[in-house]
Each structure stands twice: as C-alpha cells, then as structure tokens.
N, C-alpha and C positions, 0 to 999 in steps of 0.2 A: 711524222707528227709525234710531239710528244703528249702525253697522256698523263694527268695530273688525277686522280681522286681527293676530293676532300671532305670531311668530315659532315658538315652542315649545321643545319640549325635542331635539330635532334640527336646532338652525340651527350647534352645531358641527358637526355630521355633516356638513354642505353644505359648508364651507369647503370650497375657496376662493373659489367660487363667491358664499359669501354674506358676503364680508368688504367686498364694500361696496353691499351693498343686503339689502335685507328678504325672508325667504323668499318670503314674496306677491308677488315682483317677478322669481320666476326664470320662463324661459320655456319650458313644456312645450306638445307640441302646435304648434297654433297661436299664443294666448295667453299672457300672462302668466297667472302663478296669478288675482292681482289683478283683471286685466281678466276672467275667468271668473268670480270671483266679483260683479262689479259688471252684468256682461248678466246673471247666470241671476235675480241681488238689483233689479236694478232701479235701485240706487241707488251712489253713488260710497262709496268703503271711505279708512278712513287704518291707519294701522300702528303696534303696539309691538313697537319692536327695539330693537338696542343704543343709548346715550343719543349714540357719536360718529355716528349716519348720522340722530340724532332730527332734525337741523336740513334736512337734506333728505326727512326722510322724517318730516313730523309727525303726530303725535296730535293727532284733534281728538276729545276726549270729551264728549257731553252729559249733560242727568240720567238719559237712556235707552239704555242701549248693550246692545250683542250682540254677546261675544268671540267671532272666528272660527279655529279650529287654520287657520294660513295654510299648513300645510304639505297640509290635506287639499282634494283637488280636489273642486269642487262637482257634485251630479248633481239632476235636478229631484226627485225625493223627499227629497232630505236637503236642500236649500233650501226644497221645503214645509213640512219640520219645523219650521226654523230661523226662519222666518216667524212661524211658530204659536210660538216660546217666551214664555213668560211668566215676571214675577221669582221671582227664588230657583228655577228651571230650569236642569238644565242636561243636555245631549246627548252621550251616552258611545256608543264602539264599543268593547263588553267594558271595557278598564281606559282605552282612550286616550280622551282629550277632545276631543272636535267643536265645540262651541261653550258658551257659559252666557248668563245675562243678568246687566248687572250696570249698577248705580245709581250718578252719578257719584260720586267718594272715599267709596265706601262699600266695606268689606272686606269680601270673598267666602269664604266658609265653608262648604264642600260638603258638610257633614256635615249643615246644614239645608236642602241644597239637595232639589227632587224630581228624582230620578234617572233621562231619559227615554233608553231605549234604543234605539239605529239598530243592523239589524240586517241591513242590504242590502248589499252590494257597493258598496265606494268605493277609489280612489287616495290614497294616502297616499306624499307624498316620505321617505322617512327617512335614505335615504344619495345620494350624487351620482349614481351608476353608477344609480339610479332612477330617474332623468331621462330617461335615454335607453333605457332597458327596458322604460320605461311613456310613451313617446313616439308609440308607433303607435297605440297605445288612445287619449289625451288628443287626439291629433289626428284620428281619425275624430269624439269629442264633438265636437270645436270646430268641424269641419267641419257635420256637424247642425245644430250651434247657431247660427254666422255664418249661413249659406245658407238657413235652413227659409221656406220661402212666398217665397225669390226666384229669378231666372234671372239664368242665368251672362251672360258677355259674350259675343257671336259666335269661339268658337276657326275660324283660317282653314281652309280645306280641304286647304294644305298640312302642318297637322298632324295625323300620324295615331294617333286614339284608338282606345284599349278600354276599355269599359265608360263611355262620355261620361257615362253622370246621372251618375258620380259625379267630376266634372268643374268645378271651378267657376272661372272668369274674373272678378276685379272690371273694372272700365274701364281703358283706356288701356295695356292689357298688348301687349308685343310679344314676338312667336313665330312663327315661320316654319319650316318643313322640320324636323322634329322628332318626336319620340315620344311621348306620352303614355299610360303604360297604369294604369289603375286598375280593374284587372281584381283586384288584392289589396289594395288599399285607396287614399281619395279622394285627389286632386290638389286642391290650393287653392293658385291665383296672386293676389296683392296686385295690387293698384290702382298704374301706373306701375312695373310689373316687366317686367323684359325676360328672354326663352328664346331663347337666341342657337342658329343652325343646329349642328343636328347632333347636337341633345344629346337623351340617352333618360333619362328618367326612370320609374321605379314606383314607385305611392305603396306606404304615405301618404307624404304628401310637400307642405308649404306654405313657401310663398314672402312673405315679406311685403312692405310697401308700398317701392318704389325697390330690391329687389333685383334679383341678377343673377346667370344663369347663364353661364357663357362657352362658346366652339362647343367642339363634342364632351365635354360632360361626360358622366357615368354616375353615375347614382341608383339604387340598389339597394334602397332602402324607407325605414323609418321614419326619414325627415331633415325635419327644418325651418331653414329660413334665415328670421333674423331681417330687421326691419327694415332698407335702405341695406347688406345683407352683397352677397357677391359670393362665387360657389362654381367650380373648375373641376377637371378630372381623375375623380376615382373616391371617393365618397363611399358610405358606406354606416351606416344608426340612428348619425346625428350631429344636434346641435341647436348651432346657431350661432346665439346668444344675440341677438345685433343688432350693425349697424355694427363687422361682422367681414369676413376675406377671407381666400378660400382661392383663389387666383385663376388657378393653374395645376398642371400634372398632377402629381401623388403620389396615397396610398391616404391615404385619415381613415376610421376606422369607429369603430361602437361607441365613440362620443366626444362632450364637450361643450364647445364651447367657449365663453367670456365673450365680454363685449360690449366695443370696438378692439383686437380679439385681429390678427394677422397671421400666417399658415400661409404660409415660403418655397415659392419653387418646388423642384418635384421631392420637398419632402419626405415622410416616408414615417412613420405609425404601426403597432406589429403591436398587433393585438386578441387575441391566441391564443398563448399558449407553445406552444413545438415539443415539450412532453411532454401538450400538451392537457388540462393539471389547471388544478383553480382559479385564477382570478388574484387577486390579491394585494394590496391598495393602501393606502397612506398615506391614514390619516382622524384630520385633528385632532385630535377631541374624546378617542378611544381612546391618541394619540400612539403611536401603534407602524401599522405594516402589517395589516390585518386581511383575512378572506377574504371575498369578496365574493357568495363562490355562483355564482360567471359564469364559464361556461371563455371565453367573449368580452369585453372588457374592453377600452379601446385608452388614450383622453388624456380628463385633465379640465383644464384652463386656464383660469385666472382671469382675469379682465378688465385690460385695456391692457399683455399679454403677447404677444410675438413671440417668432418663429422663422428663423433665415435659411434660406439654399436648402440641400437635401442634406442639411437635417436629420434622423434617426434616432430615433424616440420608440418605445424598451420596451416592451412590453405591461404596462396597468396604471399608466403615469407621470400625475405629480401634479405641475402646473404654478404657481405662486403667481399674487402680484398681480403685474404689471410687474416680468417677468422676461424676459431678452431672453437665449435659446439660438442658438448655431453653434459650426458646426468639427465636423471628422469625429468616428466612434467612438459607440457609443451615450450620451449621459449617463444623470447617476442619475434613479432615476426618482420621487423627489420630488425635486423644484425650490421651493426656499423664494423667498415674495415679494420680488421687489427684488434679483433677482440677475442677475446679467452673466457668460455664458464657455458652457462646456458640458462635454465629457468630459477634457478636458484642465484642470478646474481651474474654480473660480465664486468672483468677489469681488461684492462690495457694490454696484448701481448708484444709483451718486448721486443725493438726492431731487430736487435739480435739474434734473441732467439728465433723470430721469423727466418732470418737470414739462414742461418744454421740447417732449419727446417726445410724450406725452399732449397739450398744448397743437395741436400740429402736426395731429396726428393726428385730431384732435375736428373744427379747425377743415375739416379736408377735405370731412368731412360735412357742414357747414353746419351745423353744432350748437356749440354754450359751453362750454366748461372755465371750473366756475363758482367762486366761492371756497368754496363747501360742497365742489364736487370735490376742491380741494386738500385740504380740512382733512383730510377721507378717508384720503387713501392717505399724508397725513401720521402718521396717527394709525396706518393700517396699517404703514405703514414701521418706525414704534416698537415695535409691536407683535408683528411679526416678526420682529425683529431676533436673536431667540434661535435661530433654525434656521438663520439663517447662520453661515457660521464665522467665527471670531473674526479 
C-alpha cells in the first residue's frame, strides 16, 4: 500500500513554521510527524502540500493509496485501523478526518464512502503553541517506540541518574559530570551527541543525532533539540526544530523554534504576562491575534531566522521566515518574514542577502542550500510581502 500524508485544513494554523515544509515534516517529540508515521507504517510516506514546496517535497501517487491527516500523530491502534482500510473507507474522529483510501485520479466522494469510526485518544496539531504543549506526551511515544527490545549505550559513572530505565543512550554519545533525571519523564541522546560538564537536565527531554549541550545548561522538561542544534543557559517545553543554536545563557520557554534559527547570547523570552491572563498570538490563517488558552506562551520562529545578543522577545511573539531581530527595547510581537531591525523600527531584508545568509549558514552544517531551497523562501518572500510595511 501506498501511503500519502497530507497537510489538512490547519497547515495555515502552523505558519510560520510551515511556510516551508509540509505539516508531516514538523518535529514533535522526538520525530518528525513523518518519521512516526513511516516506523509505526512500516513503509516510507510522500506528501500533498502546497504546489511551491511540491518540488522538494513530492507526491508519489499509485493506483492504491491511503490519505493520512498529517497533522494527526500516529498510535498503534489507529495505525492498525489504517492498515485494515479498504476502498471507498474512510476513518473519522467525530467530524475530523484521520485517513481514507483512495484510487489513483479517481474523485473521492464521502457521501459513498463507509464511515469508520476511531474513538481512542490521539494527538492532533492544530495550532503552533501545540507543539510544544504536546511535546512531552509525543516524546515519551517516541521514546517507547525508538528503544522497545533495545539497550541503551553504557551512561559513565560520572553521570548521575534518576530513574536510569528510562534513560536511553545511542552510541558514540559524550557526557561526563552531569545530571540526568527522568524521574518525570525519559531522557533520549542521539547517536554522536555531546552533554558537556555541568549541565542538569529533566526530561522529557531528546537530543538528536550531532547535537549539543554546552557546560552548565538547565533543562526543566518537555525540550527536544533537533538534529546538529546546540542549546546553552535555561531552557524550558522548547522544541528546536533541527540545525538550530541557542548557544549561551538567556531563558527560552514554552517556545518553538525552526530549523538555522540562531538565539543571541543573553537573550531573553517571557512565557507569562505579568497579569497572568491568557496569552495572545498572531495566527495566520485567523489574520488577527487570537487566544491561545495558555497563561504560558513564550516564541514561535520560523526557520533561517535570527536574533542578536540582549534580545527581548514579549510573551506570545511570532517570528516569520528569515527575519534577523536586535537593538534594545522589546519588539513587536509579530515579526513578518523577511525582516531586518527590531523595536526601533523593521525594513525589508534583501532576498539576496538572505540567500547569502542562508547559504553560510547551511554550509556550516555540512548540509546544501539547494535551488528547491531558493525557489522557497523566494516564493515565501513574495508571499509575505504584505505584512511588511510598505
């Protein structure tokens, strides 16, 4: 069977996050959505999203396919369903869509569909600020799921645990004089990750492959560092996307950020208004501020977006694509893609010099800025262009 993820009717909800990749591609947990759907399936997944990320991000449809809501995270009973569909099937929670089957250029008509009903407890993303709220649940799955029937890597004796089963080590991890307590939920290190002296963590809490902790950090729970990130200072329920850095002391909480994001030093976000009410936040698809239900809230930032040192981010701020913040004073707290300056004032940053930027940045990692990459944040640049001022 082939296995199609698609985006849904909340993939504006997600911007900015998903202005340049497919909901299936965001990283909760441990995993990407994607990657959890492809261990729990068995087999490899492609994606319908928008037609400018179609060239990086293709469909491949056969005469047999099984549409997946890529926004809903998989669990083993609702993947045994999804196994078992058959044509003209399709799998609803109440009114939302979980999956259907569907025959290749053949038009899907639910009205003759048979209507199977799931009726268990599942994750669903539907706003940004759900990423990181449902980060410590996705990351104990992922934790289950990676680890079941293996053993961890030898952790030294100089680092001291709680709760070790729920402890996991890939190979090649270095860690020394350090913390470890998963006494409130699992610790998972990637394969070629380093835990530099000094640093306490509790989970949950997953590291992925070439990340990096620097000495004396503090982890207060539900964080995950992406692939090649780098985290240091006071972190607290943050998911740093991949080949991100937050590399010295300030607070991040209750935050997501994109994948070649850069956090200056010292800087600082509030997660909480000082009248302790709801926070507040710029979402797309709504175009206005909407309330989020969260008295904790802190940054969401788009991907190959920076910050310099001593920067100030509001409770609740909404950072675009490749937007570069400094300079005292708090700025506003949506930040439209492609923007240059901070509370004194934000013009236009040059598609250029973004590229250039991006280009630099990519190559540190040992990774490509590819010409799909360009066309992207081309097309994003266009696209956004209406929220900056004129």
């Amino acid at each position: 069977m082939n296995y199609i993820l698609f985006d849904g009717e909340y993939r504006d909800n997600l911007l900015p996050l998903t202005y340049t990749k497919p909901v299936a591609d965001l990283r909760i947990g441990i995993l990407t959505i994607r990657e959890k759907w492809e261990k729990y399936l068995g087999f490899t997944t492609t994606t319908v999203t928008e037609d400018y990320l179609a060239g990086k991000f293709p469909m491949v449809e056969m005469e047999e396919n099984v549409m997946i809501n890529a926004s809903i995270l998989p669990n083993e009973g609702l993947v045994e369903l999804i196994k078992a569909i058959n044509p003209n099937e399709a799998i609803f929670k109440k009114d939302e869509l979980i999956a259907f089957y569907a025959k290749e250029q053949e038009e899907v008509d639910f009205d003759n569909y048979k209507r199977i009903e799931y009726n268990d407890e599942c994750i669903q993303i539907k706003h940004s600020w759900d990423l990181f709220s449902y980060n410590g649940k996705a990351l104990e799955a992922d934790f289950d799921l990676i680890t079941k029937d293996r053993v961890s890597a030898p952790i030294p004796d100089t680092v001291h645990c709680m709760n070790k089963d729920r402890i996991f080590l890939e190979e090649d991890v270095e860690i020394e004089i350090g913390v470890l307590n998963a006494s409130k939920g699992a610790i998972y290190i990637g394969k070629h990750a380093q835990v530099m002296e000094g640093s306490m963590i509790r989970g949950p809490f997953a590291m992925g492959e070439h990340s990096v902790v620097k000495m004396g950090t503090k982890v207060y729970g539900p964080t995950t560092l992406g692939p090649k990130s780098k985290i240091g200072g006071e972190v607290n329920n943050a998911i740093f996307s991949g080949y991100c850095s937050k590399g010295h002391d300030g607070y991040l909480g209750n935050a997501v950020i994109g994948e070649w994001c850069n956090i200056g030093a010292d800087s600082n976000n509030s997660n909480l208004k000082n009248n302790y009410a709801n926070v507040k936040i710029w979402e797309y698809s709504a175009q206005k501020f909407v309330d989020t239900g969260l008295q904790f809230c802190g940054l969401i930032m788009g991907d190959h977006s920076k910050c310099g040192i001593n920067t100030m981010f509001n409770t609740g701020t909404v950072i675009g694509v490749s937007a570069n913040i400094y300079g005292s004073n708090f700025p506003r707290n949506f930040i439209p893609s492609f923007s240059w300056g901070g509370a004194a004032g934000l013009t236009t940053y040059a598609l250029g010099k973004a590229f250039e930027t991006a280009e630099l940045v990519i190559d540190r990692k040992h990774e490509d800025f590819t010409d799909e990459d360009r066309s992207i944040m081309k097309h994003i640049f266009e696209i956004s262009a209406k929220y900056r001022a004129k």
